[in-house]
C-alpha positions, 0 to 999 in steps of 0.5 A: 308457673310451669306452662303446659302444652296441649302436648302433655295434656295429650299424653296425660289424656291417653294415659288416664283417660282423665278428662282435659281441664282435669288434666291440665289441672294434674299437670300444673299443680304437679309443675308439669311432671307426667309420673306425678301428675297421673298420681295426682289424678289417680288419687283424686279419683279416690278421693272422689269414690270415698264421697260415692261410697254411700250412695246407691248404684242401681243403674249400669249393663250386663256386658260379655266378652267371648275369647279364642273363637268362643273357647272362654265367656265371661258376662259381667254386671257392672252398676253405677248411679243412672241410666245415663252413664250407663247408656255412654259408649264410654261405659259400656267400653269400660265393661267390657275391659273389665269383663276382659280382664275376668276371660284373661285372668281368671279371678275366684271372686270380686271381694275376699268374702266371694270366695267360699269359706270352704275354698280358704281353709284348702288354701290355707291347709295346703300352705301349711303342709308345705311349710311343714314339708319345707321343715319350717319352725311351728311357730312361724308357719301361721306367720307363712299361711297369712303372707301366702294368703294375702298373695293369694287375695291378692291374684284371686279377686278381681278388685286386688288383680293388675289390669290385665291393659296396665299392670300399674294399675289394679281393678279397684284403681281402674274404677276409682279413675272411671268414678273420677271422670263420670262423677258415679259410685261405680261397682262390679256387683258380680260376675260369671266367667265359662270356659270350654272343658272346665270342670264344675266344682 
């Protein structure tokens, strides 16, 4: 049986933010290996959203973040099950990453369905046209729209965007670990971001 230090714990920690017999756990079962073992752990956390899933968050904070001296603001609702996870420091820490994350990245919306229909067909007309220009066949040019439109969700909603403090990791992993460690269905309802001089559409 591999034997783990307080040391790899530590490092498993710092880079999880798991909490400490779980880490000790991840680090056994996978015989010490730290790659591994934060796999480990990001799995159990969905796992343990997937049990969440049905139940209701009507708790959580309305948190901000103003960037470049009150240039960029974002204000973000975050929920989860009860008020007493939303009252911990902890929380309200994550949500305040999270609303980071939205002033560095900029996201059209949580989910695909966010974003207006409206806003999709442009998107999708403009891949067209440009597969059109670039003189690919018309058969395959819908084959394009759709591999340009799954990178384009992909960058675009907040759920599918690389953290901005890990890129290993999306948002909807981040959240996956946060319900892990708080035992709480945890979801981002919505959220504004305002930025000095942008145009209103």
């Amino acid at each position: 049986m591999t034997s783990v230090s307080a040391e790899m714990v530590k490092k498993l920690r710092d880079r999880s933010g798991a909490g400490i017999m779980d880490c000790k756990e991840a680090l056994t079962e996978c015989t010490g290996d730290l790659e591994k073992a934060a796999d480990y752990l990001r799995k159990k956390g969905l796992a343990t959203a997937r049990k969440r899933a049905g139940r209701v968050a009507g708790e959580g904070v309305i948190q901000s973040y103003i960037h470049m001296g009150g240039k960029i603001g974002v204000l973000v609702e975050v929920n989860c099950e009860t008020d007493f996870v939303a009252k911990t420091d902890e929380f309200k820490e994550f949500a305040r990453n999270i609303a980071m994350h939205i002033a560095a990245s900029n996201p059209l919306g949580v989910l695909p369905e966010d974003i207006p229909e409206a806003f999709i067909e442009k998107e999708k007309q403009l891949y067209r046209d440009q597969a059109l220009e670039a003189g690919k066949p018309e058969n395959m040019i819908e084959k394009i729209v759709e591999g340009k439109m799954n990178k384009f969700f992909k960058e675009s909603c907040l759920m599918n965007q690389l953290y901005v403090r890990d890129t290993n990791l999306t948002i909807s992993d981040v959240i996956n670990e946060m319900i892990a460690k708080t035992g709480e269905k945890i979801t981002i309802r919505r959220f504004a971001r305002f930025q000095i001089g942008e145009d209103l559409e």
